[in-house]
VORO-671821 format. One record per residue: residue in three letters; x, y, z of N, C-alpha, C, O in turn. Coordinates in steps of 0.001 Angstrom, whole numbers, padded with zeros to 6 digits, always signed. Example, Ala and Ser with C-alpha at 12.3 -4.5 7.8 and 13.67 -1.06 7.14 Angstrom:
// VORO-671821
ALA+013190-005690+007800+012300-004500+007800+013200-003300+007800+014236-003319+008465
SER+012850-002250+007080+013670-001060+007140+012900+000030+007870+013409+001138+008039
// end
This chain:
// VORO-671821
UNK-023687+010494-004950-022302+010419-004478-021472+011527-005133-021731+011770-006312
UNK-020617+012151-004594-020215+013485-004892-018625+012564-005225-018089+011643-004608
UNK-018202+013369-006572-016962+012713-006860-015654+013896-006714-015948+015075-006913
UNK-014653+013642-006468-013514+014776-006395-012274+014182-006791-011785+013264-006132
UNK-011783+014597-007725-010476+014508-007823-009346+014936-007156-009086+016095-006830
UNK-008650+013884-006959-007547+014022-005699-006302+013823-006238-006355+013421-007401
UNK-004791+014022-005623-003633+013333-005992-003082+013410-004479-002827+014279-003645
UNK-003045+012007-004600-002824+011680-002995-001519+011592-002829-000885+010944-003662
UNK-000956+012106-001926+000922+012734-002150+001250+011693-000718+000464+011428+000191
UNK+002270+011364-000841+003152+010465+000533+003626+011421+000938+004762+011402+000466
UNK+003484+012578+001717+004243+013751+002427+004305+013358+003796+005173+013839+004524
UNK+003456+012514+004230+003773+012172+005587+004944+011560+006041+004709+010539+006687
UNK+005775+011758+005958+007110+011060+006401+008407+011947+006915+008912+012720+006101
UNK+008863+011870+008017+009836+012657+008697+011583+012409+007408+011995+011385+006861
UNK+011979+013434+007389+012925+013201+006411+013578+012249+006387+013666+011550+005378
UNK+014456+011889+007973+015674+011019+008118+014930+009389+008164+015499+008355+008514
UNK+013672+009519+007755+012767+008114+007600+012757+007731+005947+013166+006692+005429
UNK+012172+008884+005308+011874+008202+003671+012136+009484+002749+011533+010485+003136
UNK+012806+009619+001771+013046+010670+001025+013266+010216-000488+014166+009384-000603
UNK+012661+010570-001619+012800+010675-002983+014107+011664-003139+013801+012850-003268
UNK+015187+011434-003147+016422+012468-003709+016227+012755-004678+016224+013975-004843
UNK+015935+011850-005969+016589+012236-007387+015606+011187-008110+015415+010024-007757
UNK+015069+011805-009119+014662+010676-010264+014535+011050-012255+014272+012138-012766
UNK+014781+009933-012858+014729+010065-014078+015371+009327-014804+015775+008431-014062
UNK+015682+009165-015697+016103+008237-017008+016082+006693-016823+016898+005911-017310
UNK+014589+006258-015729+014095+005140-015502+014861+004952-014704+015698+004144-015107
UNK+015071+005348-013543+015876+005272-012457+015280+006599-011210+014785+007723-011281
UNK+015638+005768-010279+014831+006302-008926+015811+006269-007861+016315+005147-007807
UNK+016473+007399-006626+017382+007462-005729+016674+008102-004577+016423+009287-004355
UNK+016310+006566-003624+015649+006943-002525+016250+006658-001148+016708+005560-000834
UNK+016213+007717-000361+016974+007166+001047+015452+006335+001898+014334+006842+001980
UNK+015781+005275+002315+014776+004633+003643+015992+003972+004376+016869+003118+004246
UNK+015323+005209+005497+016023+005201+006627+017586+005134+006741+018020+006251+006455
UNK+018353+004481+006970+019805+004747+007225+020087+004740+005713+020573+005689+005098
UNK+019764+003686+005246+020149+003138+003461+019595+003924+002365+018463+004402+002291
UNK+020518+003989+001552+020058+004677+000049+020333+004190-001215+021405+003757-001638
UNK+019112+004313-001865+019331+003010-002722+018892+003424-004369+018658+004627-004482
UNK+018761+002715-005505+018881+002786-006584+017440+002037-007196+017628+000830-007354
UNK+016557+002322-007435+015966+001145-008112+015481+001752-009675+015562+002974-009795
UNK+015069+001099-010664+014394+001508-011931+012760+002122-011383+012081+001923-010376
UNK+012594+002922-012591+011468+003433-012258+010882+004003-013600+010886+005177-013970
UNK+010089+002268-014607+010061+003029-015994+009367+004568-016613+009608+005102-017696
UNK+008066+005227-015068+007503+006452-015407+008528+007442-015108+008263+008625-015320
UNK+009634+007118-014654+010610+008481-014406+011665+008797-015773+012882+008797-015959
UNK+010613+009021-016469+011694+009325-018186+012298+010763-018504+012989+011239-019405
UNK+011671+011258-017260+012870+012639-017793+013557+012892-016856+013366+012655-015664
UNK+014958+013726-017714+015805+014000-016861+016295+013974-015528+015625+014684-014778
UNK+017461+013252-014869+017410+013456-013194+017947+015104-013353+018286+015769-014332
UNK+017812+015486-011471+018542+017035-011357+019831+016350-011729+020274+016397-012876
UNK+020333+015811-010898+022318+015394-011505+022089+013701-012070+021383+012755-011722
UNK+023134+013958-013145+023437+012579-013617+022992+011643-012832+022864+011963-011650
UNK+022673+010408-013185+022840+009173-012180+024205+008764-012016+024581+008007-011121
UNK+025134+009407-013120+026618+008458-012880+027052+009025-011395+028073+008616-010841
UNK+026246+009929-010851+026361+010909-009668+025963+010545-008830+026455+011058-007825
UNK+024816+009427-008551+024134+009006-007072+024990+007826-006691+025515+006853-007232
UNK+024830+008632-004947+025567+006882-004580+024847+006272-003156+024267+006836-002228
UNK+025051+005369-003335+023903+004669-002701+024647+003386-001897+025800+003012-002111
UNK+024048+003014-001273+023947+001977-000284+024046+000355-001054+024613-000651-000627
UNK+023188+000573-002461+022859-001166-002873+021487+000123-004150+020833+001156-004005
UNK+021826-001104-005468+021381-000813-007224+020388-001814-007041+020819-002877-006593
UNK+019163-001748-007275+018076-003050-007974+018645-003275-009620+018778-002275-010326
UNK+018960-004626-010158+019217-004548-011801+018457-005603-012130+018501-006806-011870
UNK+017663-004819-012833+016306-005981-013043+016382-006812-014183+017169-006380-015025
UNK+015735-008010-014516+016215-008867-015318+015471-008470-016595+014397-007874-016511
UNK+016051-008806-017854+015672-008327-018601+013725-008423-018972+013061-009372-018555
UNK+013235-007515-019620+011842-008018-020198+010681-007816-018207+009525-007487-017942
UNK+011981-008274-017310+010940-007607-016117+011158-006670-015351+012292-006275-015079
UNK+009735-006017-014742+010147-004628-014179+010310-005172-012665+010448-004260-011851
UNK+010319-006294-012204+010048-006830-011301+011603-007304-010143+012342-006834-009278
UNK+011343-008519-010924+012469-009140-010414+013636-008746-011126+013537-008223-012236
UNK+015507-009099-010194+016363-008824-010301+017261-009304-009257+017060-010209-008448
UNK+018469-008421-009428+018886-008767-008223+019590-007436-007802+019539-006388-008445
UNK+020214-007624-006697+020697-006143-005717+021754-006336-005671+022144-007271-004973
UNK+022687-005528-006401+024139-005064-006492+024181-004418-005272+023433-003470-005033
UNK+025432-005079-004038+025772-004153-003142+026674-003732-003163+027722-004374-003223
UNK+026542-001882-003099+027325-001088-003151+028368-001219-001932+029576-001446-001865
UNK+027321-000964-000978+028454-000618+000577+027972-002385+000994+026947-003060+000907
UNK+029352-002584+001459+029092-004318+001626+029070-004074+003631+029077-004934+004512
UNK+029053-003140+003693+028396-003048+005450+027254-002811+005455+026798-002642+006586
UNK+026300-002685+004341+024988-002153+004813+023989-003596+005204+023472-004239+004290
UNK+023889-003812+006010+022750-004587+006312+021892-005110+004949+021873-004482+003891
UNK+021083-006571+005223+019921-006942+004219+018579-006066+005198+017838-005338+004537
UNK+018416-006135+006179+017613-005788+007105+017566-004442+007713+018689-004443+008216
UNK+017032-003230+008041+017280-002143+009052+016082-001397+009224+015281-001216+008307
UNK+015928-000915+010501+014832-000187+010915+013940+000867+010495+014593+001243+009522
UNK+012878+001658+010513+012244+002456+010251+011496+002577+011052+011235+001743+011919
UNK+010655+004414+010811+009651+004208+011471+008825+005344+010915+009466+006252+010386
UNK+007334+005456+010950+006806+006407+010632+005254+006957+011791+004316+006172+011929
UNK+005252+007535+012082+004728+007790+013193+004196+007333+014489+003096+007354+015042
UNK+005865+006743+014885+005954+005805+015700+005440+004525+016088+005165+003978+017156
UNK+005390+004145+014537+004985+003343+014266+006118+002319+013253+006169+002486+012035
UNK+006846+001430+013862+008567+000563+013491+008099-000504+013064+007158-001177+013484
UNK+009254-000755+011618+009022-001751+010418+010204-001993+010450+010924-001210+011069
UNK+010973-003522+009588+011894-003472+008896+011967-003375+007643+011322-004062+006851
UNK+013035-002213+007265+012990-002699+005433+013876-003636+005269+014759-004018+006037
UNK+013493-004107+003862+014381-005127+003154+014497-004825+002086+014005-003854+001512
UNK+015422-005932+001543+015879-005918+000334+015168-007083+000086+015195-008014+000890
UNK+014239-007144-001426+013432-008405-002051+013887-008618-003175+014411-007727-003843
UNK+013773-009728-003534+014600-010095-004713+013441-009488-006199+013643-009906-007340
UNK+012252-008451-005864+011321-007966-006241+011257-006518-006200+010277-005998-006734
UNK+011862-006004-005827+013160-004733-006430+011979-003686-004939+012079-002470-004780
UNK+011164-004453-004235+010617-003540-002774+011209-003683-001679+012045-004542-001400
UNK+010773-002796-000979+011596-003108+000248+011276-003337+001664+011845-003076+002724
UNK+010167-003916+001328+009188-004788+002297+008162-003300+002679+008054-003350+003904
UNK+007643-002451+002340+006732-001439+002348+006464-000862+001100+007280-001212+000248
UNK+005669-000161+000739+004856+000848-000045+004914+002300+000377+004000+002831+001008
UNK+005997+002910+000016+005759+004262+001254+005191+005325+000577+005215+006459+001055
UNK+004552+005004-000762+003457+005856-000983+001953+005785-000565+001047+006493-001004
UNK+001851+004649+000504+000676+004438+001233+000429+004952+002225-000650+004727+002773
UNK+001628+006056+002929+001378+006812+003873+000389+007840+003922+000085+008348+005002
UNK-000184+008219+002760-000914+008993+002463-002051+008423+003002-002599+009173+003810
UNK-002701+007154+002806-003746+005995+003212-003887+006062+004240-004967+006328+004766
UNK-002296+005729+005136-002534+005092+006497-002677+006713+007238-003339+006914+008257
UNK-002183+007403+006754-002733+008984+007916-004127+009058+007499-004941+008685+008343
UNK-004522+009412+006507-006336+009004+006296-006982+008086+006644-008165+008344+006869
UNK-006529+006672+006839-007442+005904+008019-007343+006242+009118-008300+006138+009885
UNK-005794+006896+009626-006011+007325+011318-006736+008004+011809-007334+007626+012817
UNK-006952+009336+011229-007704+010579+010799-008800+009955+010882-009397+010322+011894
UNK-009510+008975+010149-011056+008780+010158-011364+007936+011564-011977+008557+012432
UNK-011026+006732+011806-010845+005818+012602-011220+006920+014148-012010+006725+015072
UNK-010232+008110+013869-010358+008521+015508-011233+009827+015471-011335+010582+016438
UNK-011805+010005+014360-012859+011260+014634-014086+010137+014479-015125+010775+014310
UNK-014269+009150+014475-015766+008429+014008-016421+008189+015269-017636+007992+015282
UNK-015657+008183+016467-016416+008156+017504-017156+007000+017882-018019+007005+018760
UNK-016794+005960+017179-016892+004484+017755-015986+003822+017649-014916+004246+017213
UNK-016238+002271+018126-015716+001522+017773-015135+000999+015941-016075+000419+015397
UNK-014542+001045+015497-014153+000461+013858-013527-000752+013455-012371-001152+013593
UNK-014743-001353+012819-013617-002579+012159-013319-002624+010767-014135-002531+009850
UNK-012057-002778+010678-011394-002593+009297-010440-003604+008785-009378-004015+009253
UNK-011099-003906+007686-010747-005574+006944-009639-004931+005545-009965-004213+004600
UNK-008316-005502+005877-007217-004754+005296-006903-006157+004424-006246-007048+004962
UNK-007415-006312+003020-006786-006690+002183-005681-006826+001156-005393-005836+000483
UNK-005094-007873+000995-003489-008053+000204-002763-006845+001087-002512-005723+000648
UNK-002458-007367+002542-001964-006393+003834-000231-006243+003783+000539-005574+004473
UNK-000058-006955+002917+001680-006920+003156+002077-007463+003810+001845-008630+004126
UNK+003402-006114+004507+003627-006476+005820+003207-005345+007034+003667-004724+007992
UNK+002032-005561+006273+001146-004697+008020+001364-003124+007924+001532-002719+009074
UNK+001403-002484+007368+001411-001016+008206+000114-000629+008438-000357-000314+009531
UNK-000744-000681+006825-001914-000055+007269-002515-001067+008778-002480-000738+009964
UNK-002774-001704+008465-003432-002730+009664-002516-001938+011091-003159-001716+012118
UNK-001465-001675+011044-000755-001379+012691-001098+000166+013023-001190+000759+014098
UNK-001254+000600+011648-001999+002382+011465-003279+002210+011876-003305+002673+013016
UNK-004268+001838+011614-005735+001310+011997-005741+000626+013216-006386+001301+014018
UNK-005317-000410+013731-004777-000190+015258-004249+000650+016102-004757+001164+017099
UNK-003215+000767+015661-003072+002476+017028-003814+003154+016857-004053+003754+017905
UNK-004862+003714+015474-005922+005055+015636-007265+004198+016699-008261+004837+017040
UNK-007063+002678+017118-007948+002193+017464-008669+001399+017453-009480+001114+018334
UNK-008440+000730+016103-009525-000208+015563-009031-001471+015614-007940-001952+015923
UNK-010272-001987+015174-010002-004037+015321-009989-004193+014371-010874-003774+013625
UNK-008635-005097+013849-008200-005180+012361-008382-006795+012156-008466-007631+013055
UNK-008425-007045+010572-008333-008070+009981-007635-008054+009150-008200-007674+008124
UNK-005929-008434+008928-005211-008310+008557-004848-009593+007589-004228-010553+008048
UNK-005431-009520+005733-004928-010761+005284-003841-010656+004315-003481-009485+004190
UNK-003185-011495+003575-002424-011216+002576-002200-013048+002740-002035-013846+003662
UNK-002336-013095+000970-001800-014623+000741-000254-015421+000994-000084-016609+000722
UNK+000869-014477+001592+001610-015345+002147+002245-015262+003517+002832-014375+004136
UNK+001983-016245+003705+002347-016347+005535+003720-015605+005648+004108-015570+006816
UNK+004381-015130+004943+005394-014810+005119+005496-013406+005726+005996-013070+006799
UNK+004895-012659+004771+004316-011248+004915+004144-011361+006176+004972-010900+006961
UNK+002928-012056+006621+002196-011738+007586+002930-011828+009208+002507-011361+010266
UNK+004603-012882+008831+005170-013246+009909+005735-011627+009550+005355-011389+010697
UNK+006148-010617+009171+006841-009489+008952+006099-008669+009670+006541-007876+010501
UNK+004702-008862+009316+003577-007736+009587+003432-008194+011329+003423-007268+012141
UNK+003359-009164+011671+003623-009548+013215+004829-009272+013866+004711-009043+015069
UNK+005588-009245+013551+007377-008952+013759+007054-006914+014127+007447-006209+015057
UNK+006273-006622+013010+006208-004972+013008+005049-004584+014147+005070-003430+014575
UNK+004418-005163+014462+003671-005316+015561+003762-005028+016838+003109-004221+017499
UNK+005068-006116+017313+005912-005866+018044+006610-005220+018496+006877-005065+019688
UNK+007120-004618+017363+008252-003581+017504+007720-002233+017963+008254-001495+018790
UNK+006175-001949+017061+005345-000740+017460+004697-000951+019059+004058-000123+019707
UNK+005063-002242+019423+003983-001924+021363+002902-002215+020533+002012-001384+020718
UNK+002536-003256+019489+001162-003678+019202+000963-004986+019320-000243-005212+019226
UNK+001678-006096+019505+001592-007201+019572+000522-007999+020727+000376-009217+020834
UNK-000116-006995+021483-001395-007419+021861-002853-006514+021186-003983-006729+021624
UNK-002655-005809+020409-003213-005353+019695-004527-005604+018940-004231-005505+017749
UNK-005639-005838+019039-006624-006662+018321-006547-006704+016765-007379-006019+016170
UNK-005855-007261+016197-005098-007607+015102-005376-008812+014619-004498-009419+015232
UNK-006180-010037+013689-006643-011005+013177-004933-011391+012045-004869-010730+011009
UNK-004324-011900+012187-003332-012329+011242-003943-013264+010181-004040-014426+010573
UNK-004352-013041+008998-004800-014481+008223-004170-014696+006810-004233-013738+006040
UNK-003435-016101+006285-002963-016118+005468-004133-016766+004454-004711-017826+004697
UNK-004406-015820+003112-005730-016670+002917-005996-016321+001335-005316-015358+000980
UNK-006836-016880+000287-007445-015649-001076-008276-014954-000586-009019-015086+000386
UNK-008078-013985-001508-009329-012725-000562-010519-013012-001307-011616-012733-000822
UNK-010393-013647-002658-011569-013764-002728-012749-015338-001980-013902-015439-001563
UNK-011708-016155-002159-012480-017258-000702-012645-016498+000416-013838-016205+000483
UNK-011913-015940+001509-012010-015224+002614-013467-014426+002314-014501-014865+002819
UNK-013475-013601+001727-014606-012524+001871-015450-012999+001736-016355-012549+002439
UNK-015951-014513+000568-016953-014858+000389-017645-015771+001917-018769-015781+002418
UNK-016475-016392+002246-016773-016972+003392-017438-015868+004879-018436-016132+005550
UNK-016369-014455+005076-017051-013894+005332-018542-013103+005227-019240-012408+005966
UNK-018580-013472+004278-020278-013145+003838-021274-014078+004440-022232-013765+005147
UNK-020847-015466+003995-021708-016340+004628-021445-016228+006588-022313-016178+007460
UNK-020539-016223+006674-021035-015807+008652-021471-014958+009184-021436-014753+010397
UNK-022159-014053+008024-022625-012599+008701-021814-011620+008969-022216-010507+009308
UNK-020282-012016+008814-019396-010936+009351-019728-009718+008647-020258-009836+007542
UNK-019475-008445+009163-019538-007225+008545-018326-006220+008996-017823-006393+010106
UNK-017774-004991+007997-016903-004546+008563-016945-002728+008407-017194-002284+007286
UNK-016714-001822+009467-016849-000160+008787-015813+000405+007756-015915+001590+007440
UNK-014986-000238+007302-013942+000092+006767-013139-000775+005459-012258-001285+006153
UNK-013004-001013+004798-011754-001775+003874-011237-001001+003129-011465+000122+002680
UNK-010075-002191+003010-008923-001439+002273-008569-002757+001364-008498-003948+001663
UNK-008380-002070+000156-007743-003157-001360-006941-002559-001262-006966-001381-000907
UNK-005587-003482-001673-004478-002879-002374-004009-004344-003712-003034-005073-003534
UNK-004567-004418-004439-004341-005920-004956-003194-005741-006189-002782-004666-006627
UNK-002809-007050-006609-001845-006965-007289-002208-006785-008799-003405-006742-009085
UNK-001203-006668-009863-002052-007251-011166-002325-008868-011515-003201-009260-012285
UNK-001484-009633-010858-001166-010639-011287-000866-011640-009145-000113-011386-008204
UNK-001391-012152-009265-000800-013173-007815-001618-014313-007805-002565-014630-008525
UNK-000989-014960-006701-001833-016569-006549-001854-016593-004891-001380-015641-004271
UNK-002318-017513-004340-003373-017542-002981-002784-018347-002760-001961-018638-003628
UNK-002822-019262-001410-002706-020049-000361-002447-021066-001181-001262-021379-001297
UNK-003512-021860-001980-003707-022884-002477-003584-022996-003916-004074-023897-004596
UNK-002596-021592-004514-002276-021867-006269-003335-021336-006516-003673-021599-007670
UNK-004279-020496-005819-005395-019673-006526-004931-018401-007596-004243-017506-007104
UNK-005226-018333-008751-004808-017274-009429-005824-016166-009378-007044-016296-009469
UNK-004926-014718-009171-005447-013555-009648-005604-012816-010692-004461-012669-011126
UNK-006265-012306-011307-006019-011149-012528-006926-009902-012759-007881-009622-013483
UNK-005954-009103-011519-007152-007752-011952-008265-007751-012274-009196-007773-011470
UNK-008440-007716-014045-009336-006877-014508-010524-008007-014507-011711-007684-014541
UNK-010009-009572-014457-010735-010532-014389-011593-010596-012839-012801-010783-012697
UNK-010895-010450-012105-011382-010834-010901-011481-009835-009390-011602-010145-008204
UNK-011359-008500-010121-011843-007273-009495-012862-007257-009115-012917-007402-007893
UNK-014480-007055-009978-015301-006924-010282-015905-008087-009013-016577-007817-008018
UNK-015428-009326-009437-016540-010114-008123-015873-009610-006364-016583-009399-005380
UNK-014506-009534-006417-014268-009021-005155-014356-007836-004853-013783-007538-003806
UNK-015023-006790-005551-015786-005739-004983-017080-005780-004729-017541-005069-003835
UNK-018005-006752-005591-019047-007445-004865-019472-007727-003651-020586-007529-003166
UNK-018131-008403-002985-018289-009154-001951-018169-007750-001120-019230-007419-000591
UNK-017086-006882-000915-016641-005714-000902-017817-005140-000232-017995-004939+000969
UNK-018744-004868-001442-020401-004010-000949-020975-004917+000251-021337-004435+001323
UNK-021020-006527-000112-021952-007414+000977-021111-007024+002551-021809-006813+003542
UNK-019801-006968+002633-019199-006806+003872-019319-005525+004472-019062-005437+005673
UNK-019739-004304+003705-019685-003382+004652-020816-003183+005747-021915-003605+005388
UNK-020780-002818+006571-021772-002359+007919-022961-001049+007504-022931-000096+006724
UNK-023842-001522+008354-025049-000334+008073-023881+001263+008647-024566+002284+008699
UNK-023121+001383+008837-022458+002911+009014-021412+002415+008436-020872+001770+009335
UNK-020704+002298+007371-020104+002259+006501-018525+003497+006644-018935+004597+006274
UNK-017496+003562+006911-016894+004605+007310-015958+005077+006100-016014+006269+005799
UNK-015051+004184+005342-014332+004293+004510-014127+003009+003345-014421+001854+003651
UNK-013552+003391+001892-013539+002086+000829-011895+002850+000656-011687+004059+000760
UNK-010759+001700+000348-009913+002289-000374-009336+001191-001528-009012+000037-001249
UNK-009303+001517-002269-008749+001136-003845-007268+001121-004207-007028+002280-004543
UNK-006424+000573-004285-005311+001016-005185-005036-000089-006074-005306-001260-005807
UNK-004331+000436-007452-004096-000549-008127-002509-000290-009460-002473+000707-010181
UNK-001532-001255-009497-000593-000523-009951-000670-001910-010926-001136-003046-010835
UNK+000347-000815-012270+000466-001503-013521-000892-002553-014470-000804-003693-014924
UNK-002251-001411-014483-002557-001978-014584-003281-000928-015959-003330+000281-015731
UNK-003756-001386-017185-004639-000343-017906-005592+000310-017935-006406+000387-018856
UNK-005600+001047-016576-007010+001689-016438-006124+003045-016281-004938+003372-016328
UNK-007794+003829-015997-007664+005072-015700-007843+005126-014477-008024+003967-014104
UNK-007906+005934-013485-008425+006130-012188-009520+006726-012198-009910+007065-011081
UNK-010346+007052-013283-011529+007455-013296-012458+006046-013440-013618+005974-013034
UNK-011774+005016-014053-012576+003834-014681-012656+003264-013092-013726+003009-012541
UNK-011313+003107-012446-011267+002526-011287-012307+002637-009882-012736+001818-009069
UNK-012468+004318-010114-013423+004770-009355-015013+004426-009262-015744+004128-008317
UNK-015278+004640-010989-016688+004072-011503-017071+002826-010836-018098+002633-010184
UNK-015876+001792-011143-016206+000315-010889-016394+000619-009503-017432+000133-009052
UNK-015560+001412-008521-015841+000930-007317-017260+001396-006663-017963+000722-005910
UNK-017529+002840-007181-019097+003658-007132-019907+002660-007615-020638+002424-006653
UNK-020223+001944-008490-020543+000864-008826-021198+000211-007962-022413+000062-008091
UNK-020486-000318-006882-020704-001349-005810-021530-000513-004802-022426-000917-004060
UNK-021050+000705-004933-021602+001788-003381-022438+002390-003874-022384+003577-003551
UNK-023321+002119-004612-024329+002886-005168-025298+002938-003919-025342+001976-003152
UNK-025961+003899-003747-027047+004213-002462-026155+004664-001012-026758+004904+000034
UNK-024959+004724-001095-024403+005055+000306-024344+006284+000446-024571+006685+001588
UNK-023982+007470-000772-023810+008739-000378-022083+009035-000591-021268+008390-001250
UNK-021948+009962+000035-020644+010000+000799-019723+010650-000424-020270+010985-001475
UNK-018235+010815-000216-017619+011176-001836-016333+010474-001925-015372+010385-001161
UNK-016631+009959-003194-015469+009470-004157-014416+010286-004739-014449+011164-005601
UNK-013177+009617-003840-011897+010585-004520-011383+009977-005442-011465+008756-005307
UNK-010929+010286-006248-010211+009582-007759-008639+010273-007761-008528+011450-007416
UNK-007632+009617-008098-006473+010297-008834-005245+009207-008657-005237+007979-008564
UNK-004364+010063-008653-002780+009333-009027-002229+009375-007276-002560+010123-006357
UNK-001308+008272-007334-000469+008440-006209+000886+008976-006600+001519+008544-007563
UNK+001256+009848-005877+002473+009885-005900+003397+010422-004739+002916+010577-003617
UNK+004443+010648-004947+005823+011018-004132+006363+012207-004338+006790+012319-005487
UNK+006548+013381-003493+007393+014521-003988+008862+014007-003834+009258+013070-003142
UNK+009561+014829-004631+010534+015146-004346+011276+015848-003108+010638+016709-002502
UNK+012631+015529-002675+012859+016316-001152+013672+017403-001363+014000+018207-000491
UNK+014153+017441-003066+014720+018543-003069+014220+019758-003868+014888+020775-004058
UNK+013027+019551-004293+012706+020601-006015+010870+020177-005917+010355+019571-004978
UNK+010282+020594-006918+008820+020598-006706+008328+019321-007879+007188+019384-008340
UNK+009093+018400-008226+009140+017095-008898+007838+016041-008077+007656+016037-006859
UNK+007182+015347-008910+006207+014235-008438+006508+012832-009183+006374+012606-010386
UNK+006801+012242-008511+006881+010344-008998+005985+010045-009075+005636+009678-007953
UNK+004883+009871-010057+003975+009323-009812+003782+007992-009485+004614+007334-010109
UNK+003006+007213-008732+003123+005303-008935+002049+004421-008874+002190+003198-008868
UNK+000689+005158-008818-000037+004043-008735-001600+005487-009341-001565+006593-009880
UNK-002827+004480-008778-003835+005057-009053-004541+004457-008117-004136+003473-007498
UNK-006219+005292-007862-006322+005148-006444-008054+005451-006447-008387+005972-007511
UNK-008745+005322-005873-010095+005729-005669-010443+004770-004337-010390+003577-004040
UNK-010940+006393-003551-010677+006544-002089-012396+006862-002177-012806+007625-003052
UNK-013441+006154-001111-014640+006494-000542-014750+007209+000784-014084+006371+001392
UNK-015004+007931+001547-015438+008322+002449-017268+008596+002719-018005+009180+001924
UNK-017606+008106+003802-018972+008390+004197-019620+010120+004016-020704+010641+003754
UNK-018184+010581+004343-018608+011941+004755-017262+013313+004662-017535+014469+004987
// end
């Protein structure tokens, strides 16, 4: 297996859709879509280009103390909507405001979802692609329009009513699209036992979550068997593996290993690196996650 180091950049995005303005002194000023907003961002420790007493925005995330997480949303402009549109290659979401400082997307996963489209429509078959801890749907509605028959899970029905809502909105709501609210690690195992098989998956897991039924997660604990299952589900033509994992103590080299690990005998090359975000005004990178990406070929 041939390994390469990558830094997988979110450049795919039309300006008046998603833009990084400004970042630094643990603080982040991003426009999505009409709204512009404020959130913390503890890897952004140096300097912004202008003050923050200088950005102005739409609505502040102020997170509670001790978490990077939760908070609540100071609104600036008291006309701006909780709710408003987006879209990224014609492909329409709503963002939100979460009391979890996101905004109902990941838009450093655009990088992902143009690389599954990209593969999906040069593979020259049919593709099925089993999109784990799915959100609210993009990759899954990205992997559908390039074509494919998706299995779209994430442990709360809630998501998944969002990720159906975005469905809709894209002209996908007849779409061969599986909605399932479920643990991924029951799900996959169960899929194992029916024989199911799939050309494609995608992880995006949390550090920390719980399942349907109060099932707990923990990374570094319970990685390892759901990439297991991971290897049992893929198909004799195998097309793509994707990895991401945030706030968590690894390297993206360790991340990669574990996942080569599982794919031992397939071939193909392992990308390793950082995710991140440019800047829209200067040659600045946000970094935010870490990542190890398989391809067949």
């Amino acid at each position: 297996m041939k390994t390469e180091a990558t830094l997988f950049l979110a450049d795919q995005w039309a300006d008046d859709q998603y833009a990084l303005l400004d970042s630094g002194d643990g603080h982040k000023l991003e426009r999505f879509g009409t709204q512009t907003v404020i959130r913390p961002d503890p890897q952004a420790f140096w300097s912004p280009a202008s003050p923050i007493e200088s950005w102005t925005a739409d609505a502040r995330f102020d997170a509670k103390a001790g978490d990077d997480d939760r908070g609540n949303w100071q609104l600036i402009n008291r006309a701006a909507p909780e709710a408003w549109p987006m879209e990224w290659r014609g492909l329409h979401l709503n963002a939100r405001r979460t009391p979890f400082r996101h905004l109902g997307l990941f838009q450093e996963h655009s990088a992902h979802w143009a690389f599954a489209q990209d593969q999906i429509r040069s593979a020259g078959r049919k593709i099925r692609v089993l999109n784990l801890f799915g959100y609210t749907g993009m990759m899954s509605l990205a992997a559908a329009h390039a074509g494919a028959e998706v299995t779209h899970l994430d442990a709360s029905p809630k998501s998944n009513g969002y990720g159906k809502d975005h469905a809709e909105m894209s002209g996908l709501a007849d779409a061969p699209i599986r909605w399932i609210a479920d643990d991924a690690i029951k799900f996959t195992a169960r899929e194992i036992r029916r024989g199911n098989t799939y050309d494609a998956i995608v992880l995006d897991p949390p550090k920390f979550g719980r399942g349907t039924k109060n099932e707990t997660w923990r990374f570094e604990e319970d990685l390892p068997e759901l990439l297991a299952n991971t290897r049992a589900l893929l198909s004799d033509q195998p097309l793509f593996v994707i990895l991401t994992a945030y706030a968590v103590r690894l390297s993206h080299i360790a991340l990669a290993q574990a996942l080569a690990g599982h794919l031992n005998g397939l071939g193909g090359v392992m990308e390793m690196g950082e995710m991140a975000i440019p800047h829209a005004n200067d040659d600045r990178l946000l970094p935010t996650s870490i990542c190890a990406r398989w391809r067949a070929g």
